[in-house]
N, C-alpha and C positions, 0 to 999 in steps of 0.2 A: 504494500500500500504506500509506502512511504518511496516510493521508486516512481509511483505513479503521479506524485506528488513533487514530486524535482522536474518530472519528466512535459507534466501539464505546464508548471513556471516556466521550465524554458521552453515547451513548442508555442505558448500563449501568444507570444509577441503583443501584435495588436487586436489581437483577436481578443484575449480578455479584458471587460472593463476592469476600473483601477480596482471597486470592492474585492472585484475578484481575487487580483492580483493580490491584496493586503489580505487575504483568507489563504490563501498558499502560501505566502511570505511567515504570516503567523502561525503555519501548522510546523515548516521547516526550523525555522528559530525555537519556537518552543520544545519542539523534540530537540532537537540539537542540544539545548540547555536542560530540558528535564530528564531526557531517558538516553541520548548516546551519552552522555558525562557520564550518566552513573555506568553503564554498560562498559562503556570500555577506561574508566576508571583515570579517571580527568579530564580537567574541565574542555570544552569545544568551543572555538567561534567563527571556525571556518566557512560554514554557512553563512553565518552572519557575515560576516567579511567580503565574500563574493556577491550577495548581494546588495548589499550598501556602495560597494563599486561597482556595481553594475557588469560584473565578470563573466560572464556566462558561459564561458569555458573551467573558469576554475569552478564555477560550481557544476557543472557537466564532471568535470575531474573528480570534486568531492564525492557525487552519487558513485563516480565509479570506484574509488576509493571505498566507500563503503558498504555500498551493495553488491559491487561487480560490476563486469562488461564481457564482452566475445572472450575475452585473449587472459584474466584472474579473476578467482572469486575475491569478495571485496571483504575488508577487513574483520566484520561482523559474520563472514563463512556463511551466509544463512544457504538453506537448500529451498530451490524454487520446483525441485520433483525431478521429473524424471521426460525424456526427449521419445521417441519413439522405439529408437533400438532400444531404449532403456537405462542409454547415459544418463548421470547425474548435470542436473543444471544449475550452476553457480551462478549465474545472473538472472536478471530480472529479465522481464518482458518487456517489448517496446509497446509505449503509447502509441496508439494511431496519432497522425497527426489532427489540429485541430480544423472546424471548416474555413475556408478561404475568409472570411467574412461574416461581421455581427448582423446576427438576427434582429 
């Protein structure tokens, strides 16, 4: 869930309105600061940091840092199941993208 939540921030562009954008911004920071801290046992602000600069690579880096990507599982190891031959899958899902345009 929290993959899909990096992943919406940054496909959104202008697609999402700004409430929008301050409810994903708010879900990221606060886990950042309430539950990866305590999980991996120090404090975070990396999230925070990338978005306040506006980086959207370093927080595209962060998710993969800590969820995973194609090429390592990401720091938190989570298992996303299982692929069809029956490999194990270390990353997340990709979001579809968002549509072209606000409704």
């Amino acid at each position: 869930m929290l993959s899909y939540v990096f992943q919406r921030y940054l496909k959104g562009g202008e697609i999402l309105y700004a409430d929008q954008k301050e409810q994903l911004v708010s879900v990221l920071v606060d886990t950042e600061q309430s539950c990866l801290s305590k999980i991996i046992g120090k404090p975070r602000f990396d999230i925070k940091r990338a978005i306040e600069s506006g980086d959207a690579s370093a927080l595209q880096k962060e998710h993969n840092n800590l969820l995973g990507d194609e090429t390592k599982a990401g720091e938190l190891n989570l298992n996303y199941g299982k692929d069809a031959s029956g490999t194990l899958i270390t990353y997340p899902l990709v979001l579809a993208s968002p549509p072209a345009e606000k409704k």
